[in-house]
C-alpha positions as a printed Julia matrix, in Angstrom:
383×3 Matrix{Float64}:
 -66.82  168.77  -16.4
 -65.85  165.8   -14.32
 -63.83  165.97  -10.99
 -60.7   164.93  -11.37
 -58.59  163.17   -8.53
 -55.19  165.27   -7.65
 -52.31  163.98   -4.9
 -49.98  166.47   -4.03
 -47.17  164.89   -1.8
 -44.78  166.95    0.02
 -43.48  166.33    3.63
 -43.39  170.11    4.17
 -47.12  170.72    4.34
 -46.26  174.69    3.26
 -45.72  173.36    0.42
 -49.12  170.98   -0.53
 -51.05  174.19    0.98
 -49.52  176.72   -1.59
 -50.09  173.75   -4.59
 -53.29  173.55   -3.45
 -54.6   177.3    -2.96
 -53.06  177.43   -6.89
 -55.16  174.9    -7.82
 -58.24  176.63   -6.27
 -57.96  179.46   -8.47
 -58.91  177.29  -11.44
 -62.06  176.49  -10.06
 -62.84  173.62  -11.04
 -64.14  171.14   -8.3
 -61.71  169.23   -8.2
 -60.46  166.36   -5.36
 -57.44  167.65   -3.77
 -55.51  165.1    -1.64
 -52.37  166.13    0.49
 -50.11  163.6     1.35
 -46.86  163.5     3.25
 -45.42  160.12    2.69
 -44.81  158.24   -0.25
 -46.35  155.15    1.51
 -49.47  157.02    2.05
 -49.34  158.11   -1.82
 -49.33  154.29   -2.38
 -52.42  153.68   -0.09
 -54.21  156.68   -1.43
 -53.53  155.78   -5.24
 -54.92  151.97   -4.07
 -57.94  153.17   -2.52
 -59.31  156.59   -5.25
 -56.54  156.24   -7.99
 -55.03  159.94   -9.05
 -55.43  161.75  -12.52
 -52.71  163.86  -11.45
 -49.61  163.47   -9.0
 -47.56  166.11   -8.14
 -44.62  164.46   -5.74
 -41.58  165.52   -4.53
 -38.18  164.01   -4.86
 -37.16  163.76   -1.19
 -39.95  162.09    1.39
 -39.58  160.37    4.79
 -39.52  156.67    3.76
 -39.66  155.59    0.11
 -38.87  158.21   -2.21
 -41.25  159.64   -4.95
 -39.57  158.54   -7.82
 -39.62  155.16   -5.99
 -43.66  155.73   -5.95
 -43.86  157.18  -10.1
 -41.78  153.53  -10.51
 -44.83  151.6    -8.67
 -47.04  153.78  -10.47
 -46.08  152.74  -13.88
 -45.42  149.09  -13.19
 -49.25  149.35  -12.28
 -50.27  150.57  -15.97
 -51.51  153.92  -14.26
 -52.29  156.5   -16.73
 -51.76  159.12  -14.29
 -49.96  162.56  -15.07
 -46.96  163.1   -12.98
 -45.12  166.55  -12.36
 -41.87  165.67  -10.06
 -40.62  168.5    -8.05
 -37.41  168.82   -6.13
 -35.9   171.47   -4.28
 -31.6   170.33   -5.48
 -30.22  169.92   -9.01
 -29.6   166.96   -9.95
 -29.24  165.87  -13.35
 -29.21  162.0   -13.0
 -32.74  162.2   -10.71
 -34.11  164.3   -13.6
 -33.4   162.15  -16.26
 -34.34  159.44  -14.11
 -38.05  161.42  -14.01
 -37.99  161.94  -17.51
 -37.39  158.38  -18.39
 -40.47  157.04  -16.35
 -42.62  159.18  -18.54
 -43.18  162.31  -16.48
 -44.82  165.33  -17.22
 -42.55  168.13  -15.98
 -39.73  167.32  -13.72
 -39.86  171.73  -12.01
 -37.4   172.85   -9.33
 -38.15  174.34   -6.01
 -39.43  177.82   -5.0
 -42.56  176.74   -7.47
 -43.25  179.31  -10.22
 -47.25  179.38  -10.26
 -46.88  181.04  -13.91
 -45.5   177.23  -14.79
 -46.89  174.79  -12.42
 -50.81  175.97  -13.33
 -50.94  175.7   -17.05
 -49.23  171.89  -17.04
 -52.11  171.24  -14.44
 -54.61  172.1   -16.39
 -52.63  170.14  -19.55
 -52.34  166.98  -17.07
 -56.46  167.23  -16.31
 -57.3   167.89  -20.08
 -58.67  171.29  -19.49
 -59.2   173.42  -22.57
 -56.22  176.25  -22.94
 -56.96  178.0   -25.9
 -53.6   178.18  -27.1
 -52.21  177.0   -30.22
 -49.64  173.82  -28.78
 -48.48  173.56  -32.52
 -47.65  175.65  -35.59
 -50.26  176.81  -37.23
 -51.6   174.46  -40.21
 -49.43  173.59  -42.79
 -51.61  175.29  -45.67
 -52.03  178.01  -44.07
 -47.74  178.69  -43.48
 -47.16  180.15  -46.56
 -49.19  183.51  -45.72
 -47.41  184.06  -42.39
 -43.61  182.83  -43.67
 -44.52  185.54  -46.9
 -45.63  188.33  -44.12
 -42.46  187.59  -42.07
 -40.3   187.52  -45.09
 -41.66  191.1   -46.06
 -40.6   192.28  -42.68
 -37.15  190.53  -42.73
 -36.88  192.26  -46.02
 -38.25  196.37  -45.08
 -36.07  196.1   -41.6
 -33.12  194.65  -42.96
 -33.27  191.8   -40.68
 -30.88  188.98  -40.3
 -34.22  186.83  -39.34
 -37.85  186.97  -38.08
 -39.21  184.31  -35.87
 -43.13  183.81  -35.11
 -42.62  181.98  -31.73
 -45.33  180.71  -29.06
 -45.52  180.9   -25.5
 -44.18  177.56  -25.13
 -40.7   179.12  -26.73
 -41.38  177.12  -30.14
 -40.77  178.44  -33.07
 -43.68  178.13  -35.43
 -42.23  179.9   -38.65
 -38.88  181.51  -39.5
 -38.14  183.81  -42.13
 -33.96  183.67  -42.62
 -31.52  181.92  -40.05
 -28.6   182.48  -37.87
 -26.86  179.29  -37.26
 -24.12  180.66  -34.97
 -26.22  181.45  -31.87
 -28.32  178.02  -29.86
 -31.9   179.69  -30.85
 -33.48  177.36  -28.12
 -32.64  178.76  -24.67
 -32.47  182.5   -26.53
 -36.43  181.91  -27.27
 -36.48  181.05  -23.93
 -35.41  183.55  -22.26
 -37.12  185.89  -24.86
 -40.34  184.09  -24.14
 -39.79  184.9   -20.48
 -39.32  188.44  -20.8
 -42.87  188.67  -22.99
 -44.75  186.39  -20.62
 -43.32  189.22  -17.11
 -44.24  192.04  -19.43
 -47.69  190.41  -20.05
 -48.3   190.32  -16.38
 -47.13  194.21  -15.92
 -49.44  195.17  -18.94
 -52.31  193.39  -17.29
 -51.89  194.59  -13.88
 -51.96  198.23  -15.14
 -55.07  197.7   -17.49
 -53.43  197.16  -20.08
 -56.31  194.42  -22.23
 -54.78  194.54  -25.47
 -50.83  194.81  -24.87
 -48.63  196.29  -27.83
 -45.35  195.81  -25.91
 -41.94  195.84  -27.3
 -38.55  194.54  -26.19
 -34.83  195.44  -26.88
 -31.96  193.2   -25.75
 -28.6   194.71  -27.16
 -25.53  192.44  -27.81
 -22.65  192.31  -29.11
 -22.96  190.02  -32.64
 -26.71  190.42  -32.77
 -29.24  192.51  -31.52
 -32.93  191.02  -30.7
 -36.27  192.54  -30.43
 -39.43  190.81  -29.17
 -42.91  192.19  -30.29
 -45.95  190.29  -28.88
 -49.01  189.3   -31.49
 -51.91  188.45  -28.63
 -51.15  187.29  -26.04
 -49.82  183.42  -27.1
 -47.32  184.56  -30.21
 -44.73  187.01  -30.6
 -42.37  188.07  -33.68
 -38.81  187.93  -32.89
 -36.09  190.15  -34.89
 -32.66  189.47  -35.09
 -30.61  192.11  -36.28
 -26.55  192.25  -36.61
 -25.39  194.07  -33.5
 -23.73  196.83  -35.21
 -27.0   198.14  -36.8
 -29.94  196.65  -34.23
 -30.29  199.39  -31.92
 -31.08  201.71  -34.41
 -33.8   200.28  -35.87
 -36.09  201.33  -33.17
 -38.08  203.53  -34.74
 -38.25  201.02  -37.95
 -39.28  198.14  -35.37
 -41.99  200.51  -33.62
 -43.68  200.97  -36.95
 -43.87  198.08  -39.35
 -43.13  194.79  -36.11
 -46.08  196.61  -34.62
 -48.01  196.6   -37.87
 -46.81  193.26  -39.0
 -47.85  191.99  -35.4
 -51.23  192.82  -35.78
 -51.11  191.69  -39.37
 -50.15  188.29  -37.47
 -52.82  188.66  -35.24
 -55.77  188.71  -37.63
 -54.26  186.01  -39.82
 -54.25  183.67  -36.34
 -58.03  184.95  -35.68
 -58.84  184.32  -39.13
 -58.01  180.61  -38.99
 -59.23  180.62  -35.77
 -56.54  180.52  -33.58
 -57.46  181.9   -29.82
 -55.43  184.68  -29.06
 -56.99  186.42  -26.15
 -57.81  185.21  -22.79
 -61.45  184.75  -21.74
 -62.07  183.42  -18.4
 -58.84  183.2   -16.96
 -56.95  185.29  -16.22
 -54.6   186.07  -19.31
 -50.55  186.49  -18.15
 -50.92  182.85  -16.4
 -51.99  181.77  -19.77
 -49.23  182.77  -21.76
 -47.02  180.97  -18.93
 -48.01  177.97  -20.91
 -44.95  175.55  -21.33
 -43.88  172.57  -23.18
 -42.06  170.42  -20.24
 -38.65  171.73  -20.0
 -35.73  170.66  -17.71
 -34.92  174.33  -17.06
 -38.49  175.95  -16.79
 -38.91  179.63  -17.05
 -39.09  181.28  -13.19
 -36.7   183.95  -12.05
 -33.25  182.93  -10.49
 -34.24  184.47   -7.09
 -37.45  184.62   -5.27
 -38.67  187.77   -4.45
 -39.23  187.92   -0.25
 -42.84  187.45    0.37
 -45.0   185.96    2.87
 -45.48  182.35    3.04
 -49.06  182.43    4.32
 -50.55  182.61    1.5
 -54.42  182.71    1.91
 -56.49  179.91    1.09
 -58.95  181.65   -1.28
 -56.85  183.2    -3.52
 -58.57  184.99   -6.69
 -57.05  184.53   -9.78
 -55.84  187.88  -10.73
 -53.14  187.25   -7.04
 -52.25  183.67   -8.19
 -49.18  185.21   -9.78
 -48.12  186.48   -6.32
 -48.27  182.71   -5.12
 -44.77  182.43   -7.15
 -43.14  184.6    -4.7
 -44.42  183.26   -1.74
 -43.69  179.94   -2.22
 -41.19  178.69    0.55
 -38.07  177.83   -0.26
 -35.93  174.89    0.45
 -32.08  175.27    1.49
 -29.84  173.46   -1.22
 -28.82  170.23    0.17
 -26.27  168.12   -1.9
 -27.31  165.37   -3.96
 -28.17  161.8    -2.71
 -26.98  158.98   -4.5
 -30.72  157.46   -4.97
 -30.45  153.55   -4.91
 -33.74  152.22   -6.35
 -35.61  149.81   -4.76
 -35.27  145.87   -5.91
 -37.76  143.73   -7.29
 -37.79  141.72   -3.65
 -38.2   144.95   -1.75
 -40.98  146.23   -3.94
 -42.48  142.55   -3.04
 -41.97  143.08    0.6
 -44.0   146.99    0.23
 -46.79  145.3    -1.77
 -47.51  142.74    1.45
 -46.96  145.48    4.01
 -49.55  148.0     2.33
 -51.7   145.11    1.63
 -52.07  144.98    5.49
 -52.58  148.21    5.88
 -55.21  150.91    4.87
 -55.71  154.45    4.9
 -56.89  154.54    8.85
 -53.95  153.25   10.43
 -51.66  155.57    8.13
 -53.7   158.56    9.94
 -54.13  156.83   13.23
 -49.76  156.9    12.9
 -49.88  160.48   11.94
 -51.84  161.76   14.67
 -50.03  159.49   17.13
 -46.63  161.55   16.56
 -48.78  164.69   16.86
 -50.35  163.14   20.0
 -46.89  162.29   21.43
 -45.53  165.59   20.71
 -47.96  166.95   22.8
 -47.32  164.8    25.89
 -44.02  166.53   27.19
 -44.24  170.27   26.0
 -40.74  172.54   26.2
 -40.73  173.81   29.61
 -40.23  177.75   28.87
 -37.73  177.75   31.95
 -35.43  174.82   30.47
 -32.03  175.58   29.25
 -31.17  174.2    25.61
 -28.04  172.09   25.16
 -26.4   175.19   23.85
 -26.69  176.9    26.64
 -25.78  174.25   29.55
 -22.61  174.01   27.85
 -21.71  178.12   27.59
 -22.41  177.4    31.77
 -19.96  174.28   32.03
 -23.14  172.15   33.69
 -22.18  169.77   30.67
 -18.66  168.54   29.21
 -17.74  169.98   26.22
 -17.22  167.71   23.48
């Protein structure tokens, strides 16, 4: 397999260290570049090109959207996963409309950030990024239609990991089925991960989620599918027992049906939950609400059963309020061209390491009083 060329630009360098220990645990020998200016992307891109850039929004000079924009107007095939740490609609269609992979917000879920990596670089998944093949439908719709009929169903959904539905047996056109797969989809992938960190190799798990109109069960098939039941929600939660015998038996019905045509529905090498993280490149991708308190010193060599963990130790970023982005114009992307054109990648460092240098020169006297402080004493006017 051939190295592939990867930029991560962040000015907080927390945050190109966690990208990059999550990329280690793929191992696969790949060139890892961090970067903490968009300028320097530019000089970088110029001198080794990039299969994959993963940029932030926000960055000490030109901003990385400002650098995807250069990127394209160069023809670069390059992948490009945006990442910001505030919400802001207009930025992310902005993203979108330059052709981006995944525009994800800040803390970084590893669960969603790894598998559109490994999309970006071309590395093989193993999961099945469509529905299955057309002639091959009518055995699964029949199967789901047989358990739609013995539960008394409203409607049965085969869905994937990427929250698509593949085939549907019945309807219910008064609930938005996309963000309820999603959220379904989420809960399967978290109970993956609990299943495999207690041993579990071959999960048979089983969700409820009661409501009011309907009533929903999730059953996984593998570890890439599951069968979703809708029920009305004055019968649902009584069909427990019903669900726990045939969804189970109809799941694994599923499951040799997807082996049979040769689906993959086990992980192999890697390590299975991140697998079934795999997503189709959302605005709203599937991490919790809140990160969970962890350390942020994450160690370099992390294995890849602890690359889960990464998720909650990724820093996090206050909320600042959005900035109305002006792009740059045609005569200032001109005026960048000659000035990087002058430059090269040894005066960007030699820059670098002169701020560190001069930050050195005059250390913080541990005796000196802060600002704060001479003003509590009255040795300075209060403003």
């Amino acid at each position: 397999m051939t190295a592939k060329r990867i930029l991560l630009v962040d000015d907080q360098r927390e945050i190109t260290r966690f990208l990059r220990s999550a990329l280690e645990t793929l191992n696969r020998g790949d060139i890892i570049v961090e970067v903490p200016s968009g300028e320097e992307t530019l000089l970088e891109i110029g001198r080794g090109g990039a299969d994959l850039l993963v940029i932030d929004v926000r960055l000490p000079g030109i901003s990385g959207l400002d650098v995807v924009r250069r990127l394209r107007r160069a023809n670069s095939r390059a992948s490009v996963i945006v990442i910001s740490g505030v919400a802001d609609a207009r930025l992310e269609a902005e993203a979108q409309n330059l052709g981006v992979l995944a525009f994800l917000r800040k803390p970084l879920n590893v669960n969603i950030f790894l598998p559109l990596a490994e999309r970006a670089l071309g590395a093989p998944t193993g999961e099945l990024e469509a529905p299955p093949p057309e002639n091959d439908q009518p055995a699964i719709s029949e199967r789901l239609s047989t358990l739609r009929r013995d539960l008394g169903a409203s409607a049965v959904f085969l869905v994937d990991m990427q929250a698509t539905i593949a085939v549907r047996a019945g309807d219910i056109t008064d609930v938005d089925l996309d963000p309820l797969m999603v959220e379904v989809v989420t809960a399967m992938i978290a109970s993956l991960n609990i299943s495999r960190l207690v041993g579990g190799l071959i999960p048979t798990n089983i969700h409820f989620f009661d409501g009011d109109e309907y009533d929903v069960y999730a059953v996984n098939v593998g570890q890439y599918y599951s069968i979703v039941i809708v029920f009305d929600g004055e019968r649902g939660a009584g069909q427990m027992g019903p669900v726990m015998r045939y969804g189970r038996q109809c799941a694994d019905d599923l499951l040799n049906s997807l082996v049979m045509l040769g689906v993959k529905t086990e992980a192999t090498s890697v390590f299975a939950p991140r697998a079934t993280g795999m997503l189709r490149p959302v605005t709203t991708p599937l991490q919790p609400d809140k990160a969970v308190p962890a350390s942020a010193n994450a160690p370099p060599d992390v294995s890849p059963v602890a690359a889960p963990a990464l998720a909650r130790a990724a820093p996090t970023e206050p909320t600042l309020p959005p900035v109305a982005e002006k792009p740059l114009t045609e005569a200032e992307l001109q005026a960048l061209d000659r000035a990087l054109a002058s430059l090269n990648s040894q005066d960007a460092q030699a820059f670098w390491e002169s701020l560190e240098t001069a930050a050195e020169i005059e250390p913080v006297r541990a005796d000196a009083l802060s600002f704060e402080e001479a003003e509590k004493l009255g040795l300075v006017e209060k403003k």
